[in-house]
N, C-alpha and C positions, 0 to 999 in steps of 0.2 A: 274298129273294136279296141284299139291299143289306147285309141283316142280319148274312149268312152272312159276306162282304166285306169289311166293318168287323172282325169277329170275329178273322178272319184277317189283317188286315195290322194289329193290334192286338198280335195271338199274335207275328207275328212282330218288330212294335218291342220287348216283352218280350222276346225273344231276343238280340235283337242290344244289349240294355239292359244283362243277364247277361253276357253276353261280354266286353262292353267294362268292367264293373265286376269279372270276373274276372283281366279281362289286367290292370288295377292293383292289384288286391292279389296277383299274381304278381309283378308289377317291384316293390312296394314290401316282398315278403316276401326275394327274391335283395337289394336294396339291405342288408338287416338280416343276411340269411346274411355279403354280404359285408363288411359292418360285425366282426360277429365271428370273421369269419376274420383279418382284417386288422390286429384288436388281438388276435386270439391269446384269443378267451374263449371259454373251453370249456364255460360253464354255460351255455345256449342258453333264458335266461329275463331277464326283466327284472334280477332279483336278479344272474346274472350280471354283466350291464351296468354296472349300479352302482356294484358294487364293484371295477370295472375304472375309474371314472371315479374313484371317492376314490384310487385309486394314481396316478392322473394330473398332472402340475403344470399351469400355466392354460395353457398354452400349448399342450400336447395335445388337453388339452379345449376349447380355445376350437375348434381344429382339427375337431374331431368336434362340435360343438354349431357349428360352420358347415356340415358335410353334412347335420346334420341339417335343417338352418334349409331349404337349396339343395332339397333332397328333397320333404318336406313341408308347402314353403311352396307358398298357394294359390295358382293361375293368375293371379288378377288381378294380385297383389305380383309373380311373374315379369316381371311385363308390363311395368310400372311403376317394379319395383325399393324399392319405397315404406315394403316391408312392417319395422314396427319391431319387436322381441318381446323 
């Protein structure tokens, strides 16, 4: 019985593990849709990307290498503010 128990509220932290690792690479995949909608790149690959940032002067790109920094920086560095890269 204790077996059965474990088995299942096992099964279900797995679930709710999934979920919550799906709902972030949902928000971090719209962050990147909206990224290339917002510079107008229509090649929808990294290669797109790129070559949208060599047409850039620094100040664009500093622009866009700050959301990215905001976005993908880890929890702790939010926290703290700390994070250097």
């Amino acid at each position: 019985m204790k077996n059965s128990v474990l088995k299942g509220a096992l099964g279900a932290l797995a679930v709710v593990g999934v979920a919550l690792v799906a709902k972030k690479m949902a928000e971090r995949k719209r962050f990147i849709k909206g990224i290339f909608n917002e510079y107008g790149i229509k090649e929808r690959s990294p290669f797109g990307l790129a070559d949208k940032i060599r047409e850039m002067n620094d100040e664009e790109y500093q622009e866009l290498k700050g959301k990215f920094k905001k976005e993908f920086a880890s929890k702790c560095c939010r926290k703290e503010n700390t994070c250097e890269a």
